[in-house]
C-alpha positions in Angstrom: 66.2 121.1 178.3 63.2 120.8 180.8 63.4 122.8 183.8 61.1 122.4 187.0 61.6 126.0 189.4 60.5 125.5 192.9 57.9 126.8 195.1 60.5 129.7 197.0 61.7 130.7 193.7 59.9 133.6 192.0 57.8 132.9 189.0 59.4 135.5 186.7 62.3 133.1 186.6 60.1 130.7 185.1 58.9 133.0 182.5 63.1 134.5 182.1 64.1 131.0 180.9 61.2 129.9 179.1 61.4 133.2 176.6 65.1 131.9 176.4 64.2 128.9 174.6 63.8 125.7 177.8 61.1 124.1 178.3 60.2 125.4 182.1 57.9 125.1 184.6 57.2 126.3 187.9 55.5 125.1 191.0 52.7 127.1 190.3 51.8 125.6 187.5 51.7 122.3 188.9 48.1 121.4 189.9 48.8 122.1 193.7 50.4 124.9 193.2 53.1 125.6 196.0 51.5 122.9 198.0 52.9 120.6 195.7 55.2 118.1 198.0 58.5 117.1 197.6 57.8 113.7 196.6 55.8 114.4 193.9 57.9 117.2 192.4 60.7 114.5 192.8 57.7 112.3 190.6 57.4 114.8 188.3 61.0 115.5 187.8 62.2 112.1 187.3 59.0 111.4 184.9 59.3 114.5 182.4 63.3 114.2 183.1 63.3 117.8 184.4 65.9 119.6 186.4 64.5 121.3 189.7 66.0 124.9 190.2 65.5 125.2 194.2 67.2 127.2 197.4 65.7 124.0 199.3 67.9 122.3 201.4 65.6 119.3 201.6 66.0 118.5 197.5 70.1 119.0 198.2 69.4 116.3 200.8 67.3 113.9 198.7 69.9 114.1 195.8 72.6 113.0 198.0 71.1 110.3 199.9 68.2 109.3 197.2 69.5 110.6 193.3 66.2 112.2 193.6 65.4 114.5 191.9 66.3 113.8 188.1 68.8 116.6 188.5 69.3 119.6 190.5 70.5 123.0 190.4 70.8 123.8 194.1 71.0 128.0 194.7 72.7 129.4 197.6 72.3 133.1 196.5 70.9 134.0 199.7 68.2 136.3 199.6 68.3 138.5 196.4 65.6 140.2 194.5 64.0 139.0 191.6 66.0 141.2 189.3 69.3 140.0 191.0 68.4 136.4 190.5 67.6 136.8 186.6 70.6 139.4 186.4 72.4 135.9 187.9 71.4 133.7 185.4 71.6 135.7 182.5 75.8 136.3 183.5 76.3 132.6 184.0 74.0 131.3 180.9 76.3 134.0 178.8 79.4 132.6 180.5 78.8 129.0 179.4 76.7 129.7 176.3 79.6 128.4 173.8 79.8 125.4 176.0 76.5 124.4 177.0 73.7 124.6 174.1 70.1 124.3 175.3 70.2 120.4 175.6 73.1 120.4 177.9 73.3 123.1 180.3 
């Protein structure tokens, strides 16, 4: 599974579900960095068929009116720490682990 994690989301996340086996990157290692627009994470997404990972209400928006990005995992956590947020998606990836493999989460 390719993931694409979004410029407001920390970097650590990135790395979390990388050493768990998907193929992730984030914003920052896109050639803008952060910068990088909408539109073209929307490119890149619906190119390398990645999901974005994003508390951005703008991607929620595009995926309703546009089915842009490829897919989306849209976070409404609120503000949590970076060890909150992994502790997060360690639970749920353990929850649905004998349902989901790493090609269908």
């Amino acid at each position: 599974m390719k993931l694409l994690i979004d410029a407001q989301l920390p970097r650590k996340l990135a790395r979390f579900l990388s050493a768990k086996g998907y193929d992730c990157i984030h914003t920052l290692d896109l050639p803008n960095q952060n910068n990088t627009q909408d539109a073209e994470t929307n490119r890149i997404s619906i190119e390398q068929k990645r999901i974005v990972i994003s508390k951005d209400v703008d991607f929620y928006n595009s995926y309703l009116q546009k089915l842009e990005p490829f897919k989306l995992v849209y976070l409404t956590a609120g503000n949590i720490s970076t060890k909150e947020l992994i502790e997060l998606f360690e639970k749920i990836m353990k929850k649905y682990s004998k349902k989901f493999s790493l090609t269908r989460w």
